[in-house]
HTML snippet that shows the backbone in 3Dmol.js (N, CA, C, O; Angstrom):
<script src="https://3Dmol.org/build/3Dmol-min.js"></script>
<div id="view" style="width:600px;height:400px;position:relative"></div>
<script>
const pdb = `
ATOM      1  N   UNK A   1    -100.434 -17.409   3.790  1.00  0.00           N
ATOM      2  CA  UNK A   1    -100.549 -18.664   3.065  1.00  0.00           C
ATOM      3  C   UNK A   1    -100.513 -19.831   4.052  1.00  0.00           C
ATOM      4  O   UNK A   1    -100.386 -19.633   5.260  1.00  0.00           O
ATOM      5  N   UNK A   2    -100.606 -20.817   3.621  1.00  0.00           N
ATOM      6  CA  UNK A   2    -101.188 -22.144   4.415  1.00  0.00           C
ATOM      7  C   UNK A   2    -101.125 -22.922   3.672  1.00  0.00           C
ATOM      8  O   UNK A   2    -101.016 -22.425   2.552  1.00  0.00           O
ATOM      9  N   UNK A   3    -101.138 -24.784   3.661  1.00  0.00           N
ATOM     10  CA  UNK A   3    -100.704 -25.777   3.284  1.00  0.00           C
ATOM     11  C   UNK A   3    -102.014 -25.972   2.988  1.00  0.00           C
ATOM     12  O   UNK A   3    -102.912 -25.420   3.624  1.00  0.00           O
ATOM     13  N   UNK A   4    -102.250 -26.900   1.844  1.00  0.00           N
ATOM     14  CA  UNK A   4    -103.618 -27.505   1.279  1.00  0.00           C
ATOM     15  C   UNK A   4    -103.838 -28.492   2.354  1.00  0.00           C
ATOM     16  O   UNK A   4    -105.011 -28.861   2.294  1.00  0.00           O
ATOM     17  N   UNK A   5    -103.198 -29.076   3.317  1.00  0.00           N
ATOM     18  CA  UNK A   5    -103.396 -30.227   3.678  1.00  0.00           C
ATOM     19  C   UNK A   5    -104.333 -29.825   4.814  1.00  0.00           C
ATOM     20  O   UNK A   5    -105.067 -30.712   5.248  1.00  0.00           O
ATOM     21  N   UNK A   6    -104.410 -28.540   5.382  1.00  0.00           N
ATOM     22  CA  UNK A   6    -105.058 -28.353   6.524  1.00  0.00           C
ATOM     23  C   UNK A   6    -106.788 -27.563   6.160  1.00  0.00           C
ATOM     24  O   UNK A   6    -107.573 -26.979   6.907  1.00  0.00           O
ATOM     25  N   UNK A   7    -106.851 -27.915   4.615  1.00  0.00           N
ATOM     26  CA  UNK A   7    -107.925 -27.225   4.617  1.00  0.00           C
ATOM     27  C   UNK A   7    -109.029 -28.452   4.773  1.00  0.00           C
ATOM     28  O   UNK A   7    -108.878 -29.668   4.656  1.00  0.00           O
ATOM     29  N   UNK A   8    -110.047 -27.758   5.043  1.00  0.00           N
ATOM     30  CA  UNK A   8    -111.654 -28.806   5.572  1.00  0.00           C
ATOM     31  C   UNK A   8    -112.447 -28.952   4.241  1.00  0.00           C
ATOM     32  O   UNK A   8    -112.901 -28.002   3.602  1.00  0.00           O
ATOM     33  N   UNK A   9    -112.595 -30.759   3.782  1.00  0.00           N
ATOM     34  CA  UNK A   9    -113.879 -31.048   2.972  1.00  0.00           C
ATOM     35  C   UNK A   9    -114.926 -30.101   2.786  1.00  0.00           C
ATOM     36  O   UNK A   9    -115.589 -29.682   3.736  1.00  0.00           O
ATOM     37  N   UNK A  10    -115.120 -29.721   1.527  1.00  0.00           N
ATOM     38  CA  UNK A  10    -115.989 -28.694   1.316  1.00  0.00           C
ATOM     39  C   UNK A  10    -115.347 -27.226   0.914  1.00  0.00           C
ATOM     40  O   UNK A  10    -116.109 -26.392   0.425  1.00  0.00           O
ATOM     41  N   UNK A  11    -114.493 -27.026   1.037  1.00  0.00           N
ATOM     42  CA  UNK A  11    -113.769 -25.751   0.736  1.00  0.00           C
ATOM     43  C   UNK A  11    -113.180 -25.544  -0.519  1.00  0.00           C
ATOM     44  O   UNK A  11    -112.616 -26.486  -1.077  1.00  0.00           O
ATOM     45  N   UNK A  12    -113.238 -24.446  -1.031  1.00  0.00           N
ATOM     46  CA  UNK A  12    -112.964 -24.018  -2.438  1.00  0.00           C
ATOM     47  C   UNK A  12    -111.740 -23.330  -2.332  1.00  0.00           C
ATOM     48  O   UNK A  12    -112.018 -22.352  -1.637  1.00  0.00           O
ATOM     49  N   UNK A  13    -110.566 -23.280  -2.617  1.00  0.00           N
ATOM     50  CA  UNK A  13    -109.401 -22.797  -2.341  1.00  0.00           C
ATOM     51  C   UNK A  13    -108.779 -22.427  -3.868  1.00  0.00           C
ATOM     52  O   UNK A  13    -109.095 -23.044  -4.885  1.00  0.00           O
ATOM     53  N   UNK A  14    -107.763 -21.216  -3.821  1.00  0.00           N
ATOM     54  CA  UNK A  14    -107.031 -21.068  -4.830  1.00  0.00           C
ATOM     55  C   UNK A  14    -105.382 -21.033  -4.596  1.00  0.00           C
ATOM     56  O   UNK A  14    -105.014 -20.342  -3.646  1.00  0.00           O
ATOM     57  N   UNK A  15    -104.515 -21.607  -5.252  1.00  0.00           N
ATOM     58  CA  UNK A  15    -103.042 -22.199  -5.105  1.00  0.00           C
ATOM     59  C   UNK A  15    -102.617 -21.078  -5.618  1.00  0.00           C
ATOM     60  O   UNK A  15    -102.936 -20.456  -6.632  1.00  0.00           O
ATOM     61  N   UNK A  16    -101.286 -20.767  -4.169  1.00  0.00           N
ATOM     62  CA  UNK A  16    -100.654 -19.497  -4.455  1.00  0.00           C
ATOM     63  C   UNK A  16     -99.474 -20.159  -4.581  1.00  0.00           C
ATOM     64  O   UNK A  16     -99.174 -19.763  -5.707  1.00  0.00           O
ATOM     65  N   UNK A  17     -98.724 -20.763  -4.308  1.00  0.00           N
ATOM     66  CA  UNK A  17     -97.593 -21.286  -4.337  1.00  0.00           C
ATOM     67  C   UNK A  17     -97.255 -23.108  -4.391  1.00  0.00           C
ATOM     68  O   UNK A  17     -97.915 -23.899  -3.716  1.00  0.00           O
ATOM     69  N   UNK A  18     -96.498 -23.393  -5.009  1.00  0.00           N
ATOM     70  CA  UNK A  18     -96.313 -24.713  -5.174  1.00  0.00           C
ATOM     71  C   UNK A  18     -94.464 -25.059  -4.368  1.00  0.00           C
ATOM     72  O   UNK A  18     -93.573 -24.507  -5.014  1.00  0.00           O
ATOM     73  N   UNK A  19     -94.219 -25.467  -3.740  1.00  0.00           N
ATOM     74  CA  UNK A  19     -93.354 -26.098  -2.856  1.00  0.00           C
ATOM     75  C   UNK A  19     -92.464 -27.329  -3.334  1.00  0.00           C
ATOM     76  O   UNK A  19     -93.124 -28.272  -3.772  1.00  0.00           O
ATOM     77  N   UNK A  20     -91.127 -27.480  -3.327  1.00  0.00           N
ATOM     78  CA  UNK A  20     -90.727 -28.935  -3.428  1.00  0.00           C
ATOM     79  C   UNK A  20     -89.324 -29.226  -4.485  1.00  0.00           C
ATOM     80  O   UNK A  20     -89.053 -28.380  -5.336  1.00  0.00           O
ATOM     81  N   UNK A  21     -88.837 -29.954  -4.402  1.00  0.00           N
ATOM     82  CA  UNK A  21     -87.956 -30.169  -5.981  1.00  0.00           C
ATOM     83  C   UNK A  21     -88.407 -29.861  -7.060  1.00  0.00           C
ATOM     84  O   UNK A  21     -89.559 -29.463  -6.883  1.00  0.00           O
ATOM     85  N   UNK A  22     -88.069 -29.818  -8.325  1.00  0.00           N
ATOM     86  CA  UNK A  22     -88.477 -29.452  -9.608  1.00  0.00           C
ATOM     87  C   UNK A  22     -89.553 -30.973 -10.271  1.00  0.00           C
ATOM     88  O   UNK A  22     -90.434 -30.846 -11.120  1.00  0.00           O
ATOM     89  N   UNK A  23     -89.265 -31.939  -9.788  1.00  0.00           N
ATOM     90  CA  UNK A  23     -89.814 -32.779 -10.344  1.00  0.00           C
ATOM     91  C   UNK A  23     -91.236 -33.050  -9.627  1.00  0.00           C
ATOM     92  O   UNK A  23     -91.816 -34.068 -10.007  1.00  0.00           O
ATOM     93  N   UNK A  24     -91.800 -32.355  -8.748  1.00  0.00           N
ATOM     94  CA  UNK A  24     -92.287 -32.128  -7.617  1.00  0.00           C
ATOM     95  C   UNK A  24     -93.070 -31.844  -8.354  1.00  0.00           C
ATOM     96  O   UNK A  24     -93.873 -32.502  -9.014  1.00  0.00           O
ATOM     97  N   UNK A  25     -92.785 -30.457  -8.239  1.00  0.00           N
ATOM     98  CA  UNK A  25     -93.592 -29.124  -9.307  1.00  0.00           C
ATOM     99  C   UNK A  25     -94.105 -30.078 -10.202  1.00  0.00           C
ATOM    100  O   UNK A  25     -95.198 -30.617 -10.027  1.00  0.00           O
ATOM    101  N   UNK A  26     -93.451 -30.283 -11.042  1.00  0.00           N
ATOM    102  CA  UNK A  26     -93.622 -30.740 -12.249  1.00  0.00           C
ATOM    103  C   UNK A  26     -94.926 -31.741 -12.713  1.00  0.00           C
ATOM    104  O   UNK A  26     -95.601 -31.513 -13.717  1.00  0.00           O
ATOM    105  N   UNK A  27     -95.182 -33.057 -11.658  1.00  0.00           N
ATOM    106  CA  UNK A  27     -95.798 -33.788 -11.533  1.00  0.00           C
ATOM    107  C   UNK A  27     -96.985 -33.161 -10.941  1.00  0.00           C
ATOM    108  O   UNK A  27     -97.949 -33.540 -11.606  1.00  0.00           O
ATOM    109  N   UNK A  28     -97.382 -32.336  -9.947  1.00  0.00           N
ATOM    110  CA  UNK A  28     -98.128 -31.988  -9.690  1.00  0.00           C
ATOM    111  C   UNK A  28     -98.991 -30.896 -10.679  1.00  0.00           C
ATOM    112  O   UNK A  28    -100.210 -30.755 -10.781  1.00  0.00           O
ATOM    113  N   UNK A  29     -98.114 -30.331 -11.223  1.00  0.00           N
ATOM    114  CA  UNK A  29     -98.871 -29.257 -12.636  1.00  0.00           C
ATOM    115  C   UNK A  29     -98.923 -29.844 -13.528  1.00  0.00           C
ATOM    116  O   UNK A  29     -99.162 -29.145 -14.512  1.00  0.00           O
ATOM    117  N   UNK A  30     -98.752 -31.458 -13.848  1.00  0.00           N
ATOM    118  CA  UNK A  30     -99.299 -32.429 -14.561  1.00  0.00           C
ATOM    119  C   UNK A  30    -100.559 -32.791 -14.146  1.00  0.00           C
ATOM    120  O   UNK A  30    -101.388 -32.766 -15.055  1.00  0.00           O
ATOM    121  N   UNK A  31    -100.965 -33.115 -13.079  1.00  0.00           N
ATOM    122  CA  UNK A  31    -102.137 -33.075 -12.104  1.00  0.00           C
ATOM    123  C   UNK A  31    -103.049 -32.250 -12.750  1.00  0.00           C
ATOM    124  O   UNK A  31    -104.063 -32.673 -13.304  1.00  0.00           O
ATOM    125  N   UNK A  32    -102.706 -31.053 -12.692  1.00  0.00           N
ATOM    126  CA  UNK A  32    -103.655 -29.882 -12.860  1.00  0.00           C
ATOM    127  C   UNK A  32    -103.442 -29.139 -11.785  1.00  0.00           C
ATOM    128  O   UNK A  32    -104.297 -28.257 -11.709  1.00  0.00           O
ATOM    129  N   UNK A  33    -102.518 -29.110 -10.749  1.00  0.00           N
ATOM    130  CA  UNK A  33    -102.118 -28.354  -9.701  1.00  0.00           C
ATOM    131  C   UNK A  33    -100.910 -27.152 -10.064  1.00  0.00           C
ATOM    132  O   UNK A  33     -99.698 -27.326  -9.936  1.00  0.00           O
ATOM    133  N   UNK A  34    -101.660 -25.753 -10.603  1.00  0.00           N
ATOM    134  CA  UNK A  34    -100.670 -24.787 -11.185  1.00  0.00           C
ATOM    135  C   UNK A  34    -101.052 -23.370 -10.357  1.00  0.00           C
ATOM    136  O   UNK A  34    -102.161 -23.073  -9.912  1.00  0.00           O
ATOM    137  N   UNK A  35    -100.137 -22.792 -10.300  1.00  0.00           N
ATOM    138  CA  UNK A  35    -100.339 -20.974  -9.841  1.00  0.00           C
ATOM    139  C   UNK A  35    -101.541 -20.450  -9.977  1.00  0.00           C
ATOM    140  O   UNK A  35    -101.658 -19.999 -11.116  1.00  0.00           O
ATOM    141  N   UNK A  36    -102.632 -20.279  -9.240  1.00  0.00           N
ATOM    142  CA  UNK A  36    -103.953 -19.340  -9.721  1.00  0.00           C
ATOM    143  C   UNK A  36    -105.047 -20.519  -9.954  1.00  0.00           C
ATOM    144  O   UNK A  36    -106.141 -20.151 -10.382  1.00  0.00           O
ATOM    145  N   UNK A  37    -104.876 -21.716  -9.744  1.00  0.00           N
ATOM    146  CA  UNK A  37    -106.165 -22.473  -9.877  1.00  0.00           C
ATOM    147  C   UNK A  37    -106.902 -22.551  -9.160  1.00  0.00           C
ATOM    148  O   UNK A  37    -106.467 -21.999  -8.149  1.00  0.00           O
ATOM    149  N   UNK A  38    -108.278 -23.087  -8.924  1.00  0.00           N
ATOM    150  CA  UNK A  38    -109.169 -23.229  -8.290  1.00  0.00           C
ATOM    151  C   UNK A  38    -109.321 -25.108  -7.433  1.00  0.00           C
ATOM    152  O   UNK A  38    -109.720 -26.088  -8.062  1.00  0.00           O
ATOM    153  N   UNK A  39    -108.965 -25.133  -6.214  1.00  0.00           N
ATOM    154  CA  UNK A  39    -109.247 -26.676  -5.772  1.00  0.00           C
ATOM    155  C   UNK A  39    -110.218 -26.904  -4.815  1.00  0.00           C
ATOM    156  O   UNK A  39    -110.091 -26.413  -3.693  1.00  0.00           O
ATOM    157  N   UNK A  40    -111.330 -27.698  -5.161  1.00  0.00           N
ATOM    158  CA  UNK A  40    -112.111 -28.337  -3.735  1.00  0.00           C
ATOM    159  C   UNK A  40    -111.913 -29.257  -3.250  1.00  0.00           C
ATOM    160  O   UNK A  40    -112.009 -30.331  -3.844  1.00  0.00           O
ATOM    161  N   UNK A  41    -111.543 -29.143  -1.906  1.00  0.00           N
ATOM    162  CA  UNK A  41    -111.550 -30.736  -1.287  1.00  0.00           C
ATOM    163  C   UNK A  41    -112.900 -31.257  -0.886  1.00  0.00           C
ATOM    164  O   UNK A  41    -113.693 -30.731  -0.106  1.00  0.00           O
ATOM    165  N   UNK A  42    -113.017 -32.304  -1.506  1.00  0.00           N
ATOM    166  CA  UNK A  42    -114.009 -33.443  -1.294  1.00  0.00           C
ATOM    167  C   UNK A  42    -114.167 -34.157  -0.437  1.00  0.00           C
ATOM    168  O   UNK A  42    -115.186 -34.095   0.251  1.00  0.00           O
ATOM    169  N   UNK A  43    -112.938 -35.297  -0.164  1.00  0.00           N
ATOM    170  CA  UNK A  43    -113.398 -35.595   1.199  1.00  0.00           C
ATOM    171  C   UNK A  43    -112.212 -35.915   1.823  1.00  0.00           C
ATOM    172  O   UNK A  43    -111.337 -36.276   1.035  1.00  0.00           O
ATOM    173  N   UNK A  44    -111.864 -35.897   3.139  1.00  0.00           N
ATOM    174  CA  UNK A  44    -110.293 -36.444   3.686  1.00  0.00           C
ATOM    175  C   UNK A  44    -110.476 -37.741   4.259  1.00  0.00           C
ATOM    176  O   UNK A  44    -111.466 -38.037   4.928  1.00  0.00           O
ATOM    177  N   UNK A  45    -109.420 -38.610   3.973  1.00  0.00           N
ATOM    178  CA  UNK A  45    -109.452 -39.965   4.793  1.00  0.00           C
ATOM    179  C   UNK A  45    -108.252 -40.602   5.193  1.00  0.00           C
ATOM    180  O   UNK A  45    -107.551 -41.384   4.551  1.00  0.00           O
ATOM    181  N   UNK A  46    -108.112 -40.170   6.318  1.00  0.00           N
ATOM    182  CA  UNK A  46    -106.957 -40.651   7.111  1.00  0.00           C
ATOM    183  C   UNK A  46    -105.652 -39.849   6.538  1.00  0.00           C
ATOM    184  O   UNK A  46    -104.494 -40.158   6.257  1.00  0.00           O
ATOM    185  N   UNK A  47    -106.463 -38.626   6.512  1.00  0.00           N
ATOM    186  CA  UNK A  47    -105.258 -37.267   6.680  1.00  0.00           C
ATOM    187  C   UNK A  47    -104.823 -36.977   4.754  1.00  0.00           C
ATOM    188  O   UNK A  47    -104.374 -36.028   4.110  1.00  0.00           O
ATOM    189  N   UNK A  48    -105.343 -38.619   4.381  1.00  0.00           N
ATOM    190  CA  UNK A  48    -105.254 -37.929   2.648  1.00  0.00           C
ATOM    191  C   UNK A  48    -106.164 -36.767   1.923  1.00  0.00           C
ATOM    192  O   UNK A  48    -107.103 -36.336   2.593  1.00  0.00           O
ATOM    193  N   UNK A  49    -106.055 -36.477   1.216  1.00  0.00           N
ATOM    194  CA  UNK A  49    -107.300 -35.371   0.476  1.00  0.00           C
ATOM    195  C   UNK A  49    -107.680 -35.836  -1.044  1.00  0.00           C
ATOM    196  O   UNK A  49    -107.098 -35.882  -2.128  1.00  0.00           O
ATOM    197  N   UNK A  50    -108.709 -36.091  -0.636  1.00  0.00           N
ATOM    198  CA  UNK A  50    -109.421 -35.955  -2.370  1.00  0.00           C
ATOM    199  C   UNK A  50    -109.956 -34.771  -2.955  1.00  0.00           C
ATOM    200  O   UNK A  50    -111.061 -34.288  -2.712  1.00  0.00           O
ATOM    201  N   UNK A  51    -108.953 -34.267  -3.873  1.00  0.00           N
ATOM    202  CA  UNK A  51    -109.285 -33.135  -4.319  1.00  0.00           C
ATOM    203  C   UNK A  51    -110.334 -33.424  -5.878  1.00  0.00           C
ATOM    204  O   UNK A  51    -110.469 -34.467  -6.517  1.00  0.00           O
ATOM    205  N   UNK A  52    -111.001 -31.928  -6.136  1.00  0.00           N
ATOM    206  CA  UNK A  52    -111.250 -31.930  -7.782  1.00  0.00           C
ATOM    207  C   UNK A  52    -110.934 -30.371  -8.535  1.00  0.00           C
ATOM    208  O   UNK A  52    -111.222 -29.180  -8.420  1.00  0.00           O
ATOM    209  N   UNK A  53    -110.255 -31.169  -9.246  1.00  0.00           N
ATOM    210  CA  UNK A  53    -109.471 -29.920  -9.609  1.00  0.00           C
ATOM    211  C   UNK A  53    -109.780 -30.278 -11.270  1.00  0.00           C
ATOM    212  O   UNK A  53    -109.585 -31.314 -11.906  1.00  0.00           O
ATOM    213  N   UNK A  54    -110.465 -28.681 -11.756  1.00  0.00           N
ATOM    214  CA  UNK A  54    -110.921 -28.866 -13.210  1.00  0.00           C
ATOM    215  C   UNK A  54    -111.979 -30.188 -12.955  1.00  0.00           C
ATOM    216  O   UNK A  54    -112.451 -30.602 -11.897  1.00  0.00           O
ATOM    217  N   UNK A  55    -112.169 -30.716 -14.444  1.00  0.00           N
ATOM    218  CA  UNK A  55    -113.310 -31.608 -14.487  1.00  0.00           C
ATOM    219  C   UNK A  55    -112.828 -33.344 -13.482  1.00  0.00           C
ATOM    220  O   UNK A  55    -113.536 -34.351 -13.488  1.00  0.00           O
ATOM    221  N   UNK A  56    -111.271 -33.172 -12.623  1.00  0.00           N
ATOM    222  CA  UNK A  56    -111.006 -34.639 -12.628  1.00  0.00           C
ATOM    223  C   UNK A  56    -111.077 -34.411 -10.724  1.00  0.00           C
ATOM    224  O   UNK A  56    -111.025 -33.315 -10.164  1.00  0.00           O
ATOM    225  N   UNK A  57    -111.179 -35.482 -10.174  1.00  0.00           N
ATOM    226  CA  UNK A  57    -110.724 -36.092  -8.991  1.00  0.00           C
ATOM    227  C   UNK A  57    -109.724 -36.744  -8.480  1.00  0.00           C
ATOM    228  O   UNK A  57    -109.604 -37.961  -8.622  1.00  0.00           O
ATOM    229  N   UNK A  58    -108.801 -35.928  -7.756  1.00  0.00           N
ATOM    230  CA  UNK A  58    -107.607 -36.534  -7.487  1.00  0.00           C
ATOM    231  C   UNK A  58    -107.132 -36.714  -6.368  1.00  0.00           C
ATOM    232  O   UNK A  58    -106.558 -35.729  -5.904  1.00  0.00           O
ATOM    233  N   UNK A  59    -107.159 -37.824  -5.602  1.00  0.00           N
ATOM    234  CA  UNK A  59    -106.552 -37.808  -4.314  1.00  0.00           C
ATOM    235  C   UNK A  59    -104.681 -37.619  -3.943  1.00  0.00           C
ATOM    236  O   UNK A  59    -103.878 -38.187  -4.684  1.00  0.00           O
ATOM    237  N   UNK A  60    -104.345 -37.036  -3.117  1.00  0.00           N
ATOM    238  CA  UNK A  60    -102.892 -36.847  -2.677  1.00  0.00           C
ATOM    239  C   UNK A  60    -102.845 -37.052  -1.499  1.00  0.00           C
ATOM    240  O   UNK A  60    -103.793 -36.687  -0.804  1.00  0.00           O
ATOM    241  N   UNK A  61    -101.806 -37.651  -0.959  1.00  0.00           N
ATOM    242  CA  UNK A  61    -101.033 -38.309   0.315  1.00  0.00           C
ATOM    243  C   UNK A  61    -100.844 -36.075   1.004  1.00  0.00           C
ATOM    244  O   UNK A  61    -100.497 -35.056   0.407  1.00  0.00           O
ATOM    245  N   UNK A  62    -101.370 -36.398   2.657  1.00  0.00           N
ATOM    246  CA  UNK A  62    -100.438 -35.274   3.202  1.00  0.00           C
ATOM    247  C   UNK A  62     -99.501 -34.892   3.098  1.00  0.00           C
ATOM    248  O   UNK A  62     -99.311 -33.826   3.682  1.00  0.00           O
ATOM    249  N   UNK A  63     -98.463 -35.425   2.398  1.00  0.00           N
ATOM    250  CA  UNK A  63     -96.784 -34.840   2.276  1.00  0.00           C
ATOM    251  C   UNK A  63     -97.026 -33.923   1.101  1.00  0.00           C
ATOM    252  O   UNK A  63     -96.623 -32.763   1.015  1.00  0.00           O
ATOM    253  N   UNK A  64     -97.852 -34.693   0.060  1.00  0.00           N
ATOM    254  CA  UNK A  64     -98.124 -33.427  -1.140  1.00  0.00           C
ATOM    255  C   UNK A  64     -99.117 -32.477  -0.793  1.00  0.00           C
ATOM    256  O   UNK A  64     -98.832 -31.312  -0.516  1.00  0.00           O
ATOM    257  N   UNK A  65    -100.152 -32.881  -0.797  1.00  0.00           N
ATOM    258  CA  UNK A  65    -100.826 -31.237  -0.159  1.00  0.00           C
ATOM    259  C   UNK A  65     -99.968 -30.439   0.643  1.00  0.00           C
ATOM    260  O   UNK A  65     -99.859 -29.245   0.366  1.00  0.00           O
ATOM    261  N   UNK A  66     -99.281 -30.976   1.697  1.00  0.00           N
ATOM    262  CA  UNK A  66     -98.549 -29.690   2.408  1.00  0.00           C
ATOM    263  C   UNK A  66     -97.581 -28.825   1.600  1.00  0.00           C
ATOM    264  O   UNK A  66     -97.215 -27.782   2.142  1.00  0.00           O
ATOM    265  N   UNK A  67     -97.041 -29.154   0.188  1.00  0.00           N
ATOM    266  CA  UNK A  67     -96.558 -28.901  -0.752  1.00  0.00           C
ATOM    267  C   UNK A  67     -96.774 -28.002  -1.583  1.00  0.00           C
ATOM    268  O   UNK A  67     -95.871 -27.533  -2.276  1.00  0.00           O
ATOM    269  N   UNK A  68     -98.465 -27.470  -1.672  1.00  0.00           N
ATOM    270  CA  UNK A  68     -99.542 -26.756  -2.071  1.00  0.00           C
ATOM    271  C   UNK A  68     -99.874 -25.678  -1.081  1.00  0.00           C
ATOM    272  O   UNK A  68    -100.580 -25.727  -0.074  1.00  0.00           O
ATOM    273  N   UNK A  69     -99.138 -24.612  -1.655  1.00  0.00           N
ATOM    274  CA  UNK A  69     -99.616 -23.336  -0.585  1.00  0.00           C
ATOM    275  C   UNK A  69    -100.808 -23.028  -1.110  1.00  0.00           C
ATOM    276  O   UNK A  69    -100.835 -22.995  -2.340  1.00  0.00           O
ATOM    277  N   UNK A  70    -102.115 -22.718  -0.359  1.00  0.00           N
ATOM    278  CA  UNK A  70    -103.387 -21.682  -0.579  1.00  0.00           C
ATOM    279  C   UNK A  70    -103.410 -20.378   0.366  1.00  0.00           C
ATOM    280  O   UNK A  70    -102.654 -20.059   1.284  1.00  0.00           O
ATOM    281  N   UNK A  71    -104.266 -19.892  -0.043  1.00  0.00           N
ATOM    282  CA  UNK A  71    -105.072 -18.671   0.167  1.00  0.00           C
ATOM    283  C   UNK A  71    -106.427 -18.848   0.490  1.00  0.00           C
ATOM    284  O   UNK A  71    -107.149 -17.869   0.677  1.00  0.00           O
TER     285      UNK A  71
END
`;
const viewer = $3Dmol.createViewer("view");
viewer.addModel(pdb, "pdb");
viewer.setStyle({}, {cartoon: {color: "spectrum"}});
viewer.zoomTo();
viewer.render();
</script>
């Protein structure tokens, strides 16, 4: 496993693990960031990630992607 934050624009990734306090979790699987989903990163800018996850686009700061284990 590996941190979402290090993956490259263009990549299709699936979330094996979620990382952090409970309220952490929480907010982020409000997102749409849950066990077994599917995320592409779109584009990075200045180490942030714009993800799309399901039909929405969501950008996150590096401290949260690293938060986001993939596969």
């Amino acid at each position: 496993m590996m941190p979402l934050s290090i993956a490259r624009p263009g990549e299709t990734v699936t979330i094996q693990k979620i990382t952090g306090k409970d309220e952490v979790r929480q907010h982020l699987a409000e997102l749409g960031f849950v066990v077994g989903s599917s995320v592409t990163v779109v584009n990075e800018i200045a180490g942030n990630l714009i993800l799309q996850v399901k039909d929405s686009r969501i950008a996150l700061d590096r401290g949260l992607a690293s938060r986001i284990m993939i596969a």
